[in-house]
N, C-alpha and C positions, 0 to 999 in steps of 0.2 A: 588525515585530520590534523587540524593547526594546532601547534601545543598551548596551552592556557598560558595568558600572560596573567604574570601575577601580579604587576605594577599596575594591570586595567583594573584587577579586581582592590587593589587598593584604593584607588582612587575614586570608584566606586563605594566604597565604604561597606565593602562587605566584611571584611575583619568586624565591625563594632557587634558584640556581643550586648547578652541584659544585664542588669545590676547585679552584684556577686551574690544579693539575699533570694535573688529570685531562681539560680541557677537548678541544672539537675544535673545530680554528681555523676550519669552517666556519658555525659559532653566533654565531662575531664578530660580524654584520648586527646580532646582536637582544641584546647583551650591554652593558648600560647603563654599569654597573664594575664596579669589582673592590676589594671591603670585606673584611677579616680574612683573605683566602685563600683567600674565596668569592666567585665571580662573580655578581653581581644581573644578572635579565631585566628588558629593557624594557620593563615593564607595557601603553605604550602602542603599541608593537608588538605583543604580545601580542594586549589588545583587538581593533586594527584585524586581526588573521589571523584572529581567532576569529570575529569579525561578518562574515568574506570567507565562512571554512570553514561557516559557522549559514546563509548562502546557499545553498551549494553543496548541503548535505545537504537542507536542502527542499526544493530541485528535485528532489533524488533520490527524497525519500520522495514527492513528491506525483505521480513518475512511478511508483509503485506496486512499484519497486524494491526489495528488502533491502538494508541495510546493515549488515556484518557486524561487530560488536567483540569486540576481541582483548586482553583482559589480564589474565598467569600470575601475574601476581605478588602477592604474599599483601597488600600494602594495597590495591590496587586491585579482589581478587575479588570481595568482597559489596554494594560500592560499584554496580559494572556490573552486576551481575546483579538488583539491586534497580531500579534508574537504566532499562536497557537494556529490562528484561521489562515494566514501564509503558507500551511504545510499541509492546509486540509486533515487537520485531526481535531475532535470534539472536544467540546472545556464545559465544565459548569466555575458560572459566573457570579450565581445568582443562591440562594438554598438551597444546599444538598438536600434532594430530595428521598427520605429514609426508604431504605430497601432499595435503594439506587442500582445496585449487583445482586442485594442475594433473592428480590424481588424482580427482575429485571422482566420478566414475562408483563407485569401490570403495566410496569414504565412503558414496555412498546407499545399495549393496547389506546396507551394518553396519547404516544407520539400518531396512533392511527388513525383518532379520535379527529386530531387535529390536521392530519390530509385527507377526511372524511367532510371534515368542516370548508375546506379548499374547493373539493370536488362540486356539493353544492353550489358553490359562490359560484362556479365556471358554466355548471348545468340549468342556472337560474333557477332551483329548488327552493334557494335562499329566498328568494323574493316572494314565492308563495307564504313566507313564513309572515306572523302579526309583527309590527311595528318592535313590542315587546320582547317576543320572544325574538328576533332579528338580534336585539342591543344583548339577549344575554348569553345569547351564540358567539357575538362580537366579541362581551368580555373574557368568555370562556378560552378562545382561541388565540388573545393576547397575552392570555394568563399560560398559557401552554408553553404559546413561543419564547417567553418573559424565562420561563425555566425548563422546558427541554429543544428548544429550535435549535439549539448548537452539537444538542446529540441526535437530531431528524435522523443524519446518513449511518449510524452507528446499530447494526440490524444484528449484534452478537455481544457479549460480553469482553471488555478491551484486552489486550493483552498486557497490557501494564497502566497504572494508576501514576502521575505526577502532582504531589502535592507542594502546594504551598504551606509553611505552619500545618505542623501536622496537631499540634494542641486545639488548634481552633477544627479543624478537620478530622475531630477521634475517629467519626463515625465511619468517615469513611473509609479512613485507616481501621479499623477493624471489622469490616462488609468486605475488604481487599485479603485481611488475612485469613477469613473463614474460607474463603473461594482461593487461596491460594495464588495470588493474583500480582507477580510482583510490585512493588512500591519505591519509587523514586521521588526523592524530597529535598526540599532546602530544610533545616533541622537548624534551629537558633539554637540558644545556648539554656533556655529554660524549657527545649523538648528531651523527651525520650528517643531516642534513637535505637534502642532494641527492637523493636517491631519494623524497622526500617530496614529494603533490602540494601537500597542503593543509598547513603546518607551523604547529602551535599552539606558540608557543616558552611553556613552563613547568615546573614543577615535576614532576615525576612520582612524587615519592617520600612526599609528604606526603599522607594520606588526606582532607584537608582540601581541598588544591589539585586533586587528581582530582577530586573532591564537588563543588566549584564549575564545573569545565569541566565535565562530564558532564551537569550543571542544566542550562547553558546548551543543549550540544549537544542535548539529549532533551528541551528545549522546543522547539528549530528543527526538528525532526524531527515533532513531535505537533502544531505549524503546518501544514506538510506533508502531513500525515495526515487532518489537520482540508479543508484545502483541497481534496482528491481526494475526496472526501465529499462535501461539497458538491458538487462539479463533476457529479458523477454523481447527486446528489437533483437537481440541474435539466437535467440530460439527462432523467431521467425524465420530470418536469417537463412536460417541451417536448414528448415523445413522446407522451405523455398529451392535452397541449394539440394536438395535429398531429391524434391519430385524433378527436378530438372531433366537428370539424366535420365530418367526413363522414359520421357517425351524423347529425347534423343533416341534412348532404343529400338524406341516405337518405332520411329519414323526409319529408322534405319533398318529395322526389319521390314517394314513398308517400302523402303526403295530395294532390297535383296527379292522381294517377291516379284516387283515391277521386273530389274534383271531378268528372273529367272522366265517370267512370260515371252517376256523381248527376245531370247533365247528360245524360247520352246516354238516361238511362232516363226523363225529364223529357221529353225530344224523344219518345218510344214512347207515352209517356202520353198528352199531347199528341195525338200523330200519329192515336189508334187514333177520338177522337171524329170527328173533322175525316172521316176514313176513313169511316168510318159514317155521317153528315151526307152526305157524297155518294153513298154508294149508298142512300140514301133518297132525297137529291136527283134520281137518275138513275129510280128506279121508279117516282115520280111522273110524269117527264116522260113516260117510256116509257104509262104509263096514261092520260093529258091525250088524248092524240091518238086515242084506244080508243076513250075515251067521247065524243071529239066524232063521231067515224065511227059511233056505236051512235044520238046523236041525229039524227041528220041520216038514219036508215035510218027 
């Protein structure tokens, strides 16, 4: 994995923290100073979390887990949803929908609702339906896709949560900690970070500083991804290499039998002159002693 450059993340503007009245004094750890009334992150604590957290999630993706990302907020939607769908893992973009994990049974029956709604449209069921009720089918299934179409492929509960602002995101930061469900964050300087496993201390508000952590993150992740791939073309691999030799065996007990016929029918062959040479041997002799007793009369 690439080491975080810290000169990107500057320039990026991920250092610019909130104004020192708005802070929580639990940020203090990763808070460098405090310039014009605004508190700067410590780039290189930054760094070193974010190369911990770009760990932690390619163990996860390369355990063939989901990792779910979470961010409502209008600089960071297009960002994640562009960033996120590159690696094939689920995001909510749009309202956290409450009970999102610890209800998660209802949330599938909505996502089923909505490939129920699909299957019609394909079986022309749809069309039997009134004009009326057709439009409020329509609007039902736009509303569905509008806030769960990016979780359709997600058929279990995620193995880890990525939040953007976890202020603006309580809820799901605490649906994450009741389930036990680790949490990986960008955490500004007016969040709480105790609740946080993995704490990315930066900017959350600039579409720049998200753009550059998300890079990072959804390349540690497409490592991961790449890795489980691989793992499993050399299991195959090996499987492949395993049945081989015993086609070989096969066959090669299969040619030791053919041998051993070609031989046994070599011995008949054989056997049958040898066999015949003595019963001519035997009617000679049986005549020898005729004609001496026919002389001798």
């Amino acid at each position: 994995m690439a080491k975080i450059d810290v000169k990107g993340l500057l320039d990026a503007g991920v250092h610019f923290g909130h104004l020192t009245r708005k802070w929580n004094p639990n940020m203090a750890p990763y808070i460098y100073m405090e310039r014009n009334g605004i508190h700067v992150i410590n780039l290189y604590k930054t760094a070193a979390k974010l190369s911990e957290a770009n760990e932690a999630l390619k163990k996860i993706a390369a355990s063939g887990r989901k990792i779910l990302f979470v961010a409502t907020k209008k600089q960071a939607k297009d960002i994640v949803a562009e960033k996120v769908s590159n690696v094939n893992m689920p995001y909510i973009t749009e309202r956290w929908p409450g009970g999102m994990l610890t209800n998660f049974v209802t949330i599938r029956k909505a996502i089923k609702k909505m490939s129920a709604i699909d299957r019609m449209k394909k079986d022309g069921t749809f069309n039997t339906l009134s004009k009326k009720e057709r439009l409020q089918v329509d609007r039902l299934r736009t509303k569905l896709e509008k806030n769960l179409g990016s979780i359709a492929d997600m058929t279990r509960l995620p193995g880890a949560l990525f939040i953007v602002d976890t202020m603006r995101e309580h809820i799901a930061v605490k649906e994450a900690q009741r389930l036990n469900i680790p949490i990986f964050a960008m955490v500004d300087t007016n969040c709480d970070p105790n609740p946080i496993d993995f704490v990315i201390p930066a900017n959350d508000d600039a579409g720049k500083s998200i753009n550059v952590i998300l890079t990072e993150v959804t390349n540690a992740i497409a490592e991961g991804l790449a890795e489980r791939k691989s793992e499993k073309q050399d299991k195959k691999e090996g499987a492949q290499e395993e049945a081989t030799p015993k086609v070989t065996v096969k066959a090669e007990v299969a040619d030791a039998k053919e041998v051993k016929a070609e031989v046994a029918d070599a011995k008949e062959i054989k056997a049958e002159p040898v066999a015949e040479e003595a019963k001519e041997s035997t009617e000679n002799a049986a005549e020898e002693p005729a004609a001496e007793e026919n002389s001798k009369e």
